[in-house]
MARTI-98417 format. One record per atom (N, C-alpha, C): residue number from 1; atom name; x, y, z. Coordinates in steps of 0.1 Angstrom, whole numbers. Layout:
BEGIN
<atom NUM, "CA", <X, Y, Z>>
...
// end
This chain:
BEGIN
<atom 1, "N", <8, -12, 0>>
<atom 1, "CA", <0, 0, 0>>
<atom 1, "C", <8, 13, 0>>
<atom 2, "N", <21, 10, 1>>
<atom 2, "CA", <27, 24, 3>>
<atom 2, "C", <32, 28, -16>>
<atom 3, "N", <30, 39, -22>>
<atom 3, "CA", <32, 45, -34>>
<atom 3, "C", <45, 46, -39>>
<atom 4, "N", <52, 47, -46>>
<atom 4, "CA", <67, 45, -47>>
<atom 4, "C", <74, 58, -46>>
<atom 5, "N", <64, 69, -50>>
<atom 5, "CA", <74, 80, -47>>
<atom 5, "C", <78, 80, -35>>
<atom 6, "N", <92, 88, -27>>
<atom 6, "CA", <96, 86, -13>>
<atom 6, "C", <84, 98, -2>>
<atom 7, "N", <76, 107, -16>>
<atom 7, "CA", <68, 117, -6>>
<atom 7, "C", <57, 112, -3>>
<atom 8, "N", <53, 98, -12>>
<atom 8, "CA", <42, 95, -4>>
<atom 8, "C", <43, 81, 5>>
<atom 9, "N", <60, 79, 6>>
<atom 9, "CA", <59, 62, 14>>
<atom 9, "C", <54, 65, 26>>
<atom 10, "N", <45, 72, 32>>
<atom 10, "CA", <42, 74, 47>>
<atom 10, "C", <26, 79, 44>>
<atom 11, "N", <18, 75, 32>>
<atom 11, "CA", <2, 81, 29>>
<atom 11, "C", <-2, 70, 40>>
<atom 12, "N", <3, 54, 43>>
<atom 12, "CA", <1, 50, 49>>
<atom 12, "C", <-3, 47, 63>>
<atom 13, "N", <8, 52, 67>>
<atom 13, "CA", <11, 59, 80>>
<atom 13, "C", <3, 73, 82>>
<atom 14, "N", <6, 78, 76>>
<atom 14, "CA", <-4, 89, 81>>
<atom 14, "C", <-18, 87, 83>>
<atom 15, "N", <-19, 77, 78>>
<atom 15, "CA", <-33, 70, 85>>
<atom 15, "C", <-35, 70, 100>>
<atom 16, "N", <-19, 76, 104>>
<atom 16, "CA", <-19, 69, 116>>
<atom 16, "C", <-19, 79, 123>>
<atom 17, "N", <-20, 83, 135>>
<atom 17, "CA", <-15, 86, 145>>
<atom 17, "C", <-23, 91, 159>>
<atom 18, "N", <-26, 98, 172>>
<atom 18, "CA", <-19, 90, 182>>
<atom 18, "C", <-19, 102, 195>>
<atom 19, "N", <-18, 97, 206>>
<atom 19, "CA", <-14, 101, 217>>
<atom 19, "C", <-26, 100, 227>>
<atom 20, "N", <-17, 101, 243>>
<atom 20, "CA", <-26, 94, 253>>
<atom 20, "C", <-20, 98, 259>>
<atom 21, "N", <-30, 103, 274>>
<atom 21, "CA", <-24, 112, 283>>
<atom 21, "C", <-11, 100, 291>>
<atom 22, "N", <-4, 113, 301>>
<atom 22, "CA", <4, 104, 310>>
<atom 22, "C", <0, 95, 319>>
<atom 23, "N", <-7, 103, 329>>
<atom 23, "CA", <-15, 93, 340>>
<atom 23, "C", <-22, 79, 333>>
<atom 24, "N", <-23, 77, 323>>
<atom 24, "CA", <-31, 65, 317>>
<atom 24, "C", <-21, 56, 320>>
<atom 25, "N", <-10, 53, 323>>
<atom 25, "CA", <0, 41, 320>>
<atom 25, "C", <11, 44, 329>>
<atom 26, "N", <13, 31, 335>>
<atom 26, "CA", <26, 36, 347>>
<atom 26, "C", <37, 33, 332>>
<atom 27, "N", <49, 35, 337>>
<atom 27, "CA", <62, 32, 331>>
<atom 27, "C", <63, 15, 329>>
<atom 28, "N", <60, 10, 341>>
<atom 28, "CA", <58, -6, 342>>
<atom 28, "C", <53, -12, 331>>
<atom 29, "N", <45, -10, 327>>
<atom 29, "CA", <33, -12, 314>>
<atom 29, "C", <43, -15, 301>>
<atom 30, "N", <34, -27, 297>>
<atom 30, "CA", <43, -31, 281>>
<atom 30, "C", <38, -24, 274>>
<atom 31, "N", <39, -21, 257>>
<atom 31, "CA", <35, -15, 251>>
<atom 31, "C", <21, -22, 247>>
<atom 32, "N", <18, -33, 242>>
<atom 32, "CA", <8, -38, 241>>
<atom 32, "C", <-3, -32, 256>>
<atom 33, "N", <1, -33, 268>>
<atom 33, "CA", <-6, -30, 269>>
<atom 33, "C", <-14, -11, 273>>
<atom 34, "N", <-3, -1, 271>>
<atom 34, "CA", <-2, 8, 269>>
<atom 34, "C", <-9, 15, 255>>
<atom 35, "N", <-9, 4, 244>>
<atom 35, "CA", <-15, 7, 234>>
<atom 35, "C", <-33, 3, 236>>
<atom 36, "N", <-40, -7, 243>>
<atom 36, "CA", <-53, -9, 245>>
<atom 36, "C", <-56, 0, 255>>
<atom 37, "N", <-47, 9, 266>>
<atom 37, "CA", <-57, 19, 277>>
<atom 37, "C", <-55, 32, 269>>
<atom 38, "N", <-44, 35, 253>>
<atom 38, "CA", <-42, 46, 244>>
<atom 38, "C", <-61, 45, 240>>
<atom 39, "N", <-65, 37, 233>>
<atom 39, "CA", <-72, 33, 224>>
<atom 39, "C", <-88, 32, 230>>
<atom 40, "N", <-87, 31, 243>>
<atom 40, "CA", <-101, 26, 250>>
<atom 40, "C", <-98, 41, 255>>
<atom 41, "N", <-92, 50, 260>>
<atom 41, "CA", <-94, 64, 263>>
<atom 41, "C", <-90, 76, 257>>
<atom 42, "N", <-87, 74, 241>>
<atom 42, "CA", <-86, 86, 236>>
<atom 42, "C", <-98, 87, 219>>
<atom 43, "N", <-103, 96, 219>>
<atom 43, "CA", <-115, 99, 204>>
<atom 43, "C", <-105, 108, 194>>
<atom 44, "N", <-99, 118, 195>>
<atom 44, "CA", <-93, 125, 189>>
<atom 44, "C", <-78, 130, 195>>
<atom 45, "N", <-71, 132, 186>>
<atom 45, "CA", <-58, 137, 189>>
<atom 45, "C", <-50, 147, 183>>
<atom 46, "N", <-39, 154, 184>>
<atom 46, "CA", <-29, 162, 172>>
<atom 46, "C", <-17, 162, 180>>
<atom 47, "N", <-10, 157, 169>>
<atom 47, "CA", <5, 160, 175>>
<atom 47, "C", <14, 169, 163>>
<atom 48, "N", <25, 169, 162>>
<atom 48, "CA", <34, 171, 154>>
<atom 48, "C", <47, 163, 150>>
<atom 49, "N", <55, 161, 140>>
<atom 49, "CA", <60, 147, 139>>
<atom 49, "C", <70, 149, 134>>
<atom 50, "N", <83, 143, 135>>
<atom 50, "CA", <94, 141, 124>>
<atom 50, "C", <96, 130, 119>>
<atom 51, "N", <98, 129, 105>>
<atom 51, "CA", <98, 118, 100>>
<atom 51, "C", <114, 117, 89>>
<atom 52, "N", <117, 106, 92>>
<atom 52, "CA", <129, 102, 83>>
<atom 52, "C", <130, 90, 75>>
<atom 53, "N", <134, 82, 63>>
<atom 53, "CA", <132, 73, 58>>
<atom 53, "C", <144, 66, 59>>
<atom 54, "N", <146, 52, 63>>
<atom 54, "CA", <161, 44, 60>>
<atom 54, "C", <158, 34, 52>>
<atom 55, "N", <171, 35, 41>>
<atom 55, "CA", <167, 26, 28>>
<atom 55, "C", <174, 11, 35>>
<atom 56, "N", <173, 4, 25>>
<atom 56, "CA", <178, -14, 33>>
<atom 56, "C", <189, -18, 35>>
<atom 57, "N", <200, -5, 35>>
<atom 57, "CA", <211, -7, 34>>
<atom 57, "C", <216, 2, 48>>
<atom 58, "N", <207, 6, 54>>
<atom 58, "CA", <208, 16, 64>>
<atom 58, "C", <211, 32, 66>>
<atom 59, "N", <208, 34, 58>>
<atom 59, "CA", <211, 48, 53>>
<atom 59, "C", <200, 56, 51>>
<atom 60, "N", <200, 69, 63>>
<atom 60, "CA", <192, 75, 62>>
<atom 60, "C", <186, 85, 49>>
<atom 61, "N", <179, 89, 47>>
<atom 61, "CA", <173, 94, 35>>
<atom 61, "C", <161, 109, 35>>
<atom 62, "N", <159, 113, 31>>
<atom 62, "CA", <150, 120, 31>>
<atom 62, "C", <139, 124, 47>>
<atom 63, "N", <144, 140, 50>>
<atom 63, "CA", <135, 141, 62>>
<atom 63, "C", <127, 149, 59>>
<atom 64, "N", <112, 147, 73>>
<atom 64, "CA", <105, 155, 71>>
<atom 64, "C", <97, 161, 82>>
<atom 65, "N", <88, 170, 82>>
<atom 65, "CA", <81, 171, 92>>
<atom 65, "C", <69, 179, 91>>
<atom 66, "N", <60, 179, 102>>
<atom 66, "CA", <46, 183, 96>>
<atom 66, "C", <34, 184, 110>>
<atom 67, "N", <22, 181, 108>>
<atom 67, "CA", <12, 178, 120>>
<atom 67, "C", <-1, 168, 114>>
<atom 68, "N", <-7, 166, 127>>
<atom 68, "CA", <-14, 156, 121>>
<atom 68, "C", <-23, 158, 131>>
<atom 69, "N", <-37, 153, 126>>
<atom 69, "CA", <-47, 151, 136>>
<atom 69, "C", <-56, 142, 136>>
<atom 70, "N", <-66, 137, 143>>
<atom 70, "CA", <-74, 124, 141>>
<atom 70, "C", <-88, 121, 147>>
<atom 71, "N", <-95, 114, 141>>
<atom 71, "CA", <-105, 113, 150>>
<atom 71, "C", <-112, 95, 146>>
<atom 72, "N", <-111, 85, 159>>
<atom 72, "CA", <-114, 75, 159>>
<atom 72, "C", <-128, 74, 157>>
<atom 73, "N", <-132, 60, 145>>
<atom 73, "CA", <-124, 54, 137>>
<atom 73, "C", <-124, 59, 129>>
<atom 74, "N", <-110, 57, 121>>
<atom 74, "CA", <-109, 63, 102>>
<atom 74, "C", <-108, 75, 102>>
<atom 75, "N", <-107, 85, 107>>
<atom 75, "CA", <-108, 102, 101>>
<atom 75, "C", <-93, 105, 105>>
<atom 76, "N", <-82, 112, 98>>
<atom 76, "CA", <-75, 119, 100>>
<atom 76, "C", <-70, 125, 88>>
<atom 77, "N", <-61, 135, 94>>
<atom 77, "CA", <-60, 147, 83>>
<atom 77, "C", <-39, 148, 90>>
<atom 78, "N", <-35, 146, 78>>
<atom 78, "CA", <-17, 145, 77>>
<atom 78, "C", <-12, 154, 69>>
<atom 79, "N", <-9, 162, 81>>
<atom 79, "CA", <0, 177, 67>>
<atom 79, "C", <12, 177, 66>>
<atom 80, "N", <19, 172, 56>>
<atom 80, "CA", <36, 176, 57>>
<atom 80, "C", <36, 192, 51>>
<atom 81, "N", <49, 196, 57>>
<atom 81, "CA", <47, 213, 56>>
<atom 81, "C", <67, 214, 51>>
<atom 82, "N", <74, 203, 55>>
<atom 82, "CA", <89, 208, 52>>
<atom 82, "C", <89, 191, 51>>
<atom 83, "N", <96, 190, 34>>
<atom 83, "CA", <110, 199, 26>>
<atom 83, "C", <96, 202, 11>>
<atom 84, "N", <87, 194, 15>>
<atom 84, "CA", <76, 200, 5>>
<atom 84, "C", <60, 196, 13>>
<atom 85, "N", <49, 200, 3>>
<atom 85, "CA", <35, 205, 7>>
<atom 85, "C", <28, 192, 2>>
<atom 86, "N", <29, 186, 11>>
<atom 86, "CA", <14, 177, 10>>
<atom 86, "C", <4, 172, 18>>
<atom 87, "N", <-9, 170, 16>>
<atom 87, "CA", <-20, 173, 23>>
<atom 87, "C", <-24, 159, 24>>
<atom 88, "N", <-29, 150, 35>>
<atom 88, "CA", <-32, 133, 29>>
<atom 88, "C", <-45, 134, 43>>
<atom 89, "N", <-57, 135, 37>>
<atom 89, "CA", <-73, 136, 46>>
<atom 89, "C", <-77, 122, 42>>
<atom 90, "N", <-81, 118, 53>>
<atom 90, "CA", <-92, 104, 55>>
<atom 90, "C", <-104, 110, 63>>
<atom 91, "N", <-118, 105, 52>>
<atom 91, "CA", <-127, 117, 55>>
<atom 91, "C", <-137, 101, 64>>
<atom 92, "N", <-129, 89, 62>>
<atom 92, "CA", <-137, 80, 67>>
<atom 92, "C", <-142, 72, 55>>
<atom 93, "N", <-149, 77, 47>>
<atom 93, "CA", <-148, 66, 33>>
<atom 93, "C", <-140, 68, 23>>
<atom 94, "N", <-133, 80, 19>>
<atom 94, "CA", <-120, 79, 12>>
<atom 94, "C", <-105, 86, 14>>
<atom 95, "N", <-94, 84, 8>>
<atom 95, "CA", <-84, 88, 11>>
<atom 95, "C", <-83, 96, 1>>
<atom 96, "N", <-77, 110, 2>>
<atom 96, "CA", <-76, 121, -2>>
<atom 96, "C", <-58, 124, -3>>
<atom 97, "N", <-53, 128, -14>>
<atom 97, "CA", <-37, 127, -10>>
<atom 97, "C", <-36, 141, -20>>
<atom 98, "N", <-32, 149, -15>>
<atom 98, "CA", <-30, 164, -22>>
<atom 98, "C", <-16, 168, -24>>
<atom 99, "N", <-9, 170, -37>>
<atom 99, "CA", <5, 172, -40>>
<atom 99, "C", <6, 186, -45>>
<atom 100, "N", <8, 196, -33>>
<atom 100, "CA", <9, 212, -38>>
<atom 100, "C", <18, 213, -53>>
<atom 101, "N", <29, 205, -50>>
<atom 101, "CA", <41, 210, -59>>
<atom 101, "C", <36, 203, -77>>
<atom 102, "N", <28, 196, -75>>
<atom 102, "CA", <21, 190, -91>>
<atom 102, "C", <11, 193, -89>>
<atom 103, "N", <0, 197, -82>>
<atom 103, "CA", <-13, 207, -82>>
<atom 103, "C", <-17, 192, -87>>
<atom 104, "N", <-19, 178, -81>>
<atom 104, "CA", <-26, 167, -80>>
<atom 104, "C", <-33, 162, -69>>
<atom 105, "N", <-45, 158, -69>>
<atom 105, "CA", <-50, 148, -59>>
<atom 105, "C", <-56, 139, -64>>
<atom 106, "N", <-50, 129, -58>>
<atom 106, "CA", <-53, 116, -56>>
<atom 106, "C", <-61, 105, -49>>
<atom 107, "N", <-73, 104, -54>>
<atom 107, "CA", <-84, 96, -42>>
<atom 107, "C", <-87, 85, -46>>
<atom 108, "N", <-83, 77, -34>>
<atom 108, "CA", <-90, 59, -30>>
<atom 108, "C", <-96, 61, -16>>
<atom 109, "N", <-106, 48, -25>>
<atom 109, "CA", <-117, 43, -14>>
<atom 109, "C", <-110, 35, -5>>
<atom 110, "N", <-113, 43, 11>>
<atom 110, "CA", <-106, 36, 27>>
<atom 110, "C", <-109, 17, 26>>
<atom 111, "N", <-122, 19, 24>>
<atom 111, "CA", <-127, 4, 21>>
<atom 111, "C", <-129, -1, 36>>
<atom 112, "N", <-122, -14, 34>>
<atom 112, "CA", <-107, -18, 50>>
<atom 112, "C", <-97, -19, 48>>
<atom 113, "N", <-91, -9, 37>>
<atom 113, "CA", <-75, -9, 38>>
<atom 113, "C", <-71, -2, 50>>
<atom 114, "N", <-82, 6, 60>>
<atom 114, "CA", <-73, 10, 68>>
<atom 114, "C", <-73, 1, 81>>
<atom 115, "N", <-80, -11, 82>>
<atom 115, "CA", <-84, -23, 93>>
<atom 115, "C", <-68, -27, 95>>
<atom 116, "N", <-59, -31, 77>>
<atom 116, "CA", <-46, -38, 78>>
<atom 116, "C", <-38, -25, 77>>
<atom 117, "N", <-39, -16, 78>>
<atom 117, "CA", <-24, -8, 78>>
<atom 117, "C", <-21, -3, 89>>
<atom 118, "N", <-5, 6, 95>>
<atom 118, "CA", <-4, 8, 105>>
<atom 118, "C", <-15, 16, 112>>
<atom 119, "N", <-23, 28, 103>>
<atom 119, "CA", <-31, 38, 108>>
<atom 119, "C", <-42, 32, 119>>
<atom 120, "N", <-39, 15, 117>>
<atom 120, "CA", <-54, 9, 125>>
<atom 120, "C", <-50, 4, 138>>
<atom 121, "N", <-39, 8, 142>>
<atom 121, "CA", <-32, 11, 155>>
<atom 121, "C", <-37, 16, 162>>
<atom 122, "N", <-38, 31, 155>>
<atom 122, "CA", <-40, 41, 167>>
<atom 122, "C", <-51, 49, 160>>
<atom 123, "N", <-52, 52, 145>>
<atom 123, "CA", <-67, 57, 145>>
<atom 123, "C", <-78, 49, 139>>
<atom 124, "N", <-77, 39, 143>>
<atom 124, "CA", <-86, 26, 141>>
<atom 124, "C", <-96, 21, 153>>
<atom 125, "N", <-102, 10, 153>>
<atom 125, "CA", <-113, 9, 158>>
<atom 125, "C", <-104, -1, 169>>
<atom 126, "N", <-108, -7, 178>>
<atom 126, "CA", <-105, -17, 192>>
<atom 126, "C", <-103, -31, 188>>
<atom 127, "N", <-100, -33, 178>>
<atom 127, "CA", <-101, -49, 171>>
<atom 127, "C", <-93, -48, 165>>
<atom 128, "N", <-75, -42, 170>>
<atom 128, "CA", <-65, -47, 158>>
<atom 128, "C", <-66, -59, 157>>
<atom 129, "N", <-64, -72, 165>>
<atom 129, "CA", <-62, -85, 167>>
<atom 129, "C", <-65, -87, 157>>
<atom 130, "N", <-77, -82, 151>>
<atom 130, "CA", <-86, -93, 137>>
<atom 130, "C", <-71, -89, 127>>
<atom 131, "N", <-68, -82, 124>>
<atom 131, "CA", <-62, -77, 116>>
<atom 131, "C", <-41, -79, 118>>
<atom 132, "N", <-39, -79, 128>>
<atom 132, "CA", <-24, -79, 135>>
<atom 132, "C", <-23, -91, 145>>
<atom 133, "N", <-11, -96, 143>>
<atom 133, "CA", <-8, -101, 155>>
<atom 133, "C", <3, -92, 163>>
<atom 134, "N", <-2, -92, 178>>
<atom 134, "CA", <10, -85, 180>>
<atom 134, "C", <15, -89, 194>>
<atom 135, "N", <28, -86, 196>>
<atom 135, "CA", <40, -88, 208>>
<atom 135, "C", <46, -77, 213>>
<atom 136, "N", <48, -77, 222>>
<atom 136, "CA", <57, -68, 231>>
<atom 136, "C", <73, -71, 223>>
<atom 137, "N", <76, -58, 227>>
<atom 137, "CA", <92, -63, 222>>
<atom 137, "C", <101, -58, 227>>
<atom 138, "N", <99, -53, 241>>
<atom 138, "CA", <109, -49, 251>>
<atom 138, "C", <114, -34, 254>>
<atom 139, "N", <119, -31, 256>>
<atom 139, "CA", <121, -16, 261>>
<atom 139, "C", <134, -12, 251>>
<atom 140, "N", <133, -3, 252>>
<atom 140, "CA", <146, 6, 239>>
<atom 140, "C", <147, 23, 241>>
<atom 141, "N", <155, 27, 244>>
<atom 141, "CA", <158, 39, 243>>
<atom 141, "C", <145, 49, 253>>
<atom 142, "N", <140, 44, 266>>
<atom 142, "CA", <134, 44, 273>>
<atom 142, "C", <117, 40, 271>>
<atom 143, "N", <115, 35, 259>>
<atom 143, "CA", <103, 32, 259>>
<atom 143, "C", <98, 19, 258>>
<atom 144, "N", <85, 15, 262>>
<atom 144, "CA", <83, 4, 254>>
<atom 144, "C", <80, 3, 246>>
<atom 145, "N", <84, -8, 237>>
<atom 145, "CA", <78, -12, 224>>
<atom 145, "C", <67, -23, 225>>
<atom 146, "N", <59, -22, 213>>
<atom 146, "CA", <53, -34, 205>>
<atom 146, "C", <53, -34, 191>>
<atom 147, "N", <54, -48, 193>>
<atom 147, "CA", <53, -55, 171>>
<atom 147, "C", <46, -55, 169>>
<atom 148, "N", <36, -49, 156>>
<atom 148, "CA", <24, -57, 151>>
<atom 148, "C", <32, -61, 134>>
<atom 149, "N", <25, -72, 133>>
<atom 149, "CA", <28, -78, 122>>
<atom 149, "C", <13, -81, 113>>
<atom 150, "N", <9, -78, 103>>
<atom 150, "CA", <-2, -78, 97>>
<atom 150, "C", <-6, -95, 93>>
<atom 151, "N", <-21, -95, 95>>
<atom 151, "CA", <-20, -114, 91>>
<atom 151, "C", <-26, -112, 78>>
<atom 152, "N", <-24, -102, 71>>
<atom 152, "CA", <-29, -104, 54>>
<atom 152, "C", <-14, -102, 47>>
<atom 153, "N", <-12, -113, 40>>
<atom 153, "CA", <0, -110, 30>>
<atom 153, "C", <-1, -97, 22>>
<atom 154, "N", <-7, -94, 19>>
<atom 154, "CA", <-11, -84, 13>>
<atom 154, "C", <-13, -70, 17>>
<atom 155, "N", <-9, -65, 31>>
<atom 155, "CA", <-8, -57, 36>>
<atom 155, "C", <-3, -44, 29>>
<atom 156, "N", <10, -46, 22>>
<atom 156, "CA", <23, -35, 19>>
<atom 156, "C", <34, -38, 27>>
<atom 157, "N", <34, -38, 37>>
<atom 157, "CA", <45, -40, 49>>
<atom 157, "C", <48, -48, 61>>
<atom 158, "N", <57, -52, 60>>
<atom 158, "CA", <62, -62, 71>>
<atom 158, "C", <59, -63, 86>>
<atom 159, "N", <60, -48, 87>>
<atom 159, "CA", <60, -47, 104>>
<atom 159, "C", <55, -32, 107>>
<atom 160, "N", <49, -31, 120>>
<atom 160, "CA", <53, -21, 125>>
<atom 160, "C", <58, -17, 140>>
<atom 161, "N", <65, -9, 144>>
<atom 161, "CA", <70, -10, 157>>
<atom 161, "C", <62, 3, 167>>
<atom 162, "N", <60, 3, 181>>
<atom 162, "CA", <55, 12, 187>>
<atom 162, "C", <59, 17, 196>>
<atom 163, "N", <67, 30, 200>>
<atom 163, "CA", <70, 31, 213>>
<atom 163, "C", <65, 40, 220>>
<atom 164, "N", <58, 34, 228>>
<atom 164, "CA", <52, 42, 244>>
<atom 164, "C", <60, 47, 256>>
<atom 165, "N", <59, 55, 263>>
<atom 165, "CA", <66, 63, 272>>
<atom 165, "C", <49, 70, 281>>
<atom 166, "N", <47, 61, 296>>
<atom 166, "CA", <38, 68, 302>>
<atom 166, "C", <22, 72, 295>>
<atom 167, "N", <19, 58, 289>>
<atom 167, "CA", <4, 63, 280>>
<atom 167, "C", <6, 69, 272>>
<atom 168, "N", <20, 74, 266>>
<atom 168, "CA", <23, 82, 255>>
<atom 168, "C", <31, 78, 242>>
<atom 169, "N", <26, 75, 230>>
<atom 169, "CA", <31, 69, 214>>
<atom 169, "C", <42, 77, 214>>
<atom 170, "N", <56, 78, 215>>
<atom 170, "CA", <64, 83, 213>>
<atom 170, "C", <71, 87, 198>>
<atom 171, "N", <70, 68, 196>>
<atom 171, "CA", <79, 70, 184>>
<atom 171, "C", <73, 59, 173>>
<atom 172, "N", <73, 56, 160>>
<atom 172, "CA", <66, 47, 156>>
<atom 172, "C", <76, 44, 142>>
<atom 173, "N", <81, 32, 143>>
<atom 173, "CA", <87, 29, 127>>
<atom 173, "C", <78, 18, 118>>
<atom 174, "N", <77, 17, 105>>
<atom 174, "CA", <71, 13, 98>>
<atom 174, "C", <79, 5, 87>>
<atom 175, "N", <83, -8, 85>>
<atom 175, "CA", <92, -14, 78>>
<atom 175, "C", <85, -21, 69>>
<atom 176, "N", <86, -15, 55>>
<atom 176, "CA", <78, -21, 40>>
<atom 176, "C", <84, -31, 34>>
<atom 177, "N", <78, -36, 26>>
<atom 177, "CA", <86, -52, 18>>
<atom 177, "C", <96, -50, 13>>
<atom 178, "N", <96, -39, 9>>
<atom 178, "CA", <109, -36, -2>>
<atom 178, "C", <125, -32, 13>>
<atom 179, "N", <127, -37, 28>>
<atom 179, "CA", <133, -34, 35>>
<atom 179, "C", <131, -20, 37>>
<atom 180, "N", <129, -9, 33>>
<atom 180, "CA", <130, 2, 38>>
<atom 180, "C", <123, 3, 51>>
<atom 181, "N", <125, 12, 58>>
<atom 181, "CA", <119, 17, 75>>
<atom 181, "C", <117, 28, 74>>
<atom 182, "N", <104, 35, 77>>
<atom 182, "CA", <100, 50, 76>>
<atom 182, "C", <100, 54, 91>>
<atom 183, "N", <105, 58, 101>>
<atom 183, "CA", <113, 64, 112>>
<atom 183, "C", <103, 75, 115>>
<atom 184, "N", <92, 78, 127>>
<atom 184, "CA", <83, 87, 130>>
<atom 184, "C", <86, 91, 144>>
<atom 185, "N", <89, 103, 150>>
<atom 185, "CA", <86, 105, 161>>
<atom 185, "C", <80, 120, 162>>
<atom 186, "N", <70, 118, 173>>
<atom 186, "CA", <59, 126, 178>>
<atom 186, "C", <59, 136, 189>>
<atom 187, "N", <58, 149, 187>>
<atom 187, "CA", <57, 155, 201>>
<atom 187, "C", <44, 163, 200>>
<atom 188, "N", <44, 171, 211>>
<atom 188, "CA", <34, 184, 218>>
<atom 188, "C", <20, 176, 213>>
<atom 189, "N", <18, 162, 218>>
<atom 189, "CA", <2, 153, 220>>
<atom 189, "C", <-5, 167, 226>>
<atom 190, "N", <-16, 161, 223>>
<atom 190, "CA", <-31, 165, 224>>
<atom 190, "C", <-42, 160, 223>>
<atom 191, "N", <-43, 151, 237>>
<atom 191, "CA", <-50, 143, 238>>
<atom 191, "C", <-65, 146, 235>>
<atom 192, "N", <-78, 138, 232>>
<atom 192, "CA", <-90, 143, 230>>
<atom 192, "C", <-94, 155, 229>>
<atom 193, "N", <-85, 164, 217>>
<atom 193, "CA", <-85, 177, 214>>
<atom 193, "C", <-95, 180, 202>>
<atom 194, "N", <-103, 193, 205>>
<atom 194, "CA", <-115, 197, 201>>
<atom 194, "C", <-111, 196, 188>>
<atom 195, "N", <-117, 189, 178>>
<atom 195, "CA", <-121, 188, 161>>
<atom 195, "C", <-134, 194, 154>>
<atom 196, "N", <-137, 197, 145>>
<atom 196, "CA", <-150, 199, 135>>
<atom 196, "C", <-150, 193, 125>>
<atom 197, "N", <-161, 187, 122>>
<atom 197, "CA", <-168, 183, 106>>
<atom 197, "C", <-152, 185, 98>>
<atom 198, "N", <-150, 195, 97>>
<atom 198, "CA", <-143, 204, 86>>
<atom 198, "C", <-134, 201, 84>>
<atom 199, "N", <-127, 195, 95>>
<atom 199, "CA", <-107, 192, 99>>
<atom 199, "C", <-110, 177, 87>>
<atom 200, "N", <-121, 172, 88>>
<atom 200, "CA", <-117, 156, 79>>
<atom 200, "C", <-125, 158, 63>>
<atom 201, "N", <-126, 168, 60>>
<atom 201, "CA", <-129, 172, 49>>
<atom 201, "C", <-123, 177, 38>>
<atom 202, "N", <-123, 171, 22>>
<atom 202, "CA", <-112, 180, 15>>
<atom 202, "C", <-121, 181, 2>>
<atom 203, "N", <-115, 194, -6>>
<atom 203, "CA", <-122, 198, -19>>
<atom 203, "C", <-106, 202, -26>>
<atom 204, "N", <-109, 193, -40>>
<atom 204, "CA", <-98, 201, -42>>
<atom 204, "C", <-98, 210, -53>>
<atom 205, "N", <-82, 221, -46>>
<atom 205, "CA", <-84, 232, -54>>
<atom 205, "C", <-88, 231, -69>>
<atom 206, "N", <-92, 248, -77>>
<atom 206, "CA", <-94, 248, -85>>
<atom 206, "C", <-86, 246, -94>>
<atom 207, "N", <-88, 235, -107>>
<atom 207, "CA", <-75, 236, -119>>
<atom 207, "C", <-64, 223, -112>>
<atom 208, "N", <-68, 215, -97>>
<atom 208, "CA", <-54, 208, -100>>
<atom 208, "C", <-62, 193, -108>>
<atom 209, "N", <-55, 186, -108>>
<atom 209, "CA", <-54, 175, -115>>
<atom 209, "C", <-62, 162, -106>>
<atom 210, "N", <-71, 157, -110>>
<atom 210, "CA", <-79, 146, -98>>
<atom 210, "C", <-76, 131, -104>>
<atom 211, "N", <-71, 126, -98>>
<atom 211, "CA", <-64, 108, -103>>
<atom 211, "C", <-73, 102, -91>>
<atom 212, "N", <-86, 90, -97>>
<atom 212, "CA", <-91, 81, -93>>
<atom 212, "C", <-104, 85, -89>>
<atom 213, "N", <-114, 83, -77>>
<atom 213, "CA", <-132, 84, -78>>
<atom 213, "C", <-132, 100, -78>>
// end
């Protein structure tokens, strides 16, 4: 599911994202289960994000960064703002992907592609299981992690990783078939922060280019 240009290996991901207050989760807490008291106590969120890509050879690649917001299940709106402009809205029944620099958008139907991708982590519904298996995978650079591994071959990608700090998604990598690892980390959460209609809605501008419904 991820597109091949490198600006959009993360439409996927941006499906995704995330945060939960502190008090929700001692430090003790694995990430599995830090991710189900995320999920059962948060409706909406916005953080802001950096993001970096490593190709299969380990070499970092292309950064970026932006904001993002969400509203459980299926709605979120992913703005990258630096090293370029694009706009990627899930209005709940489709995916909306806006390329300022080619004045294109591009729309597919959510369907259940977003049940199997990472975004159904954290802005998905309480039933990854149907869709992931997943494990704890131990602590790292003070957080804990979890694996989810997708149980449809067909997913796009291998894995994804999750790190929690205190009820809080810190960091999240995303590793596609082709080896690459898309490298996310998240700050200034905002937990169950006020949204409108409006935030998960998109029209696109006048004169750009519309590829697909």
């Amino acid at each position: 599911m991820f597109p091949t240009k490198i600006r959009f290996a993360l439409s996927s991901v941006s499906l995704c994202l995330l945060a939960a207050h502190a008090s929700l989760a001692s430090a003790a807490d694995g990430g599995i289960e830090q991710l189900h008291q995320f999920l059962k106590s948060t409706q909406t969120a916005r953080a802001s994000f950096n993001q970096v890509v490593i190709n299969k050879s380990g070499k970092a690649g292309q950064k970026a960064s932006g904001d993002m917001l969400f509203q459980r299940p299926g709605k979120f709106r992913w703005n990258y703002e630096k090293p370029y402009s694009q706009l990627i809205v899930g209005d709940g029944s489709k995916l909306w992907s806006y390329d300022k620099d080619l004045n294109q958008v591009v729309i597919k139907p959510m369907g259940k592609a977003i049940g199997a991708s990472p975004a159904a982590l954290l802005a998905g519904d309480n039933e990854m299981e149907k869709n992931f298996n997943l494990r704890d995978s131990g602590e790292a650079d003070g957080l804990a992690w979890l694996e989810a591994t997708p149980k449809n071959g067909e997913a796009g990608f291998e894995r994804v990783r999750i790190g929690f700090k205190n009820g809080l998604p810190q960091a999240m990598e995303v590793r596609d078939n082709f080896g690459q690892t898309t490298q996310l980390q998240f700050s200034s959460f905002e937990r169950n922060a006020a949204v409108t209609a409006d935030s998960f809605r998109f029209t696109p501008p006048k004169g750009a280019d519309v590829v697909g419904e």
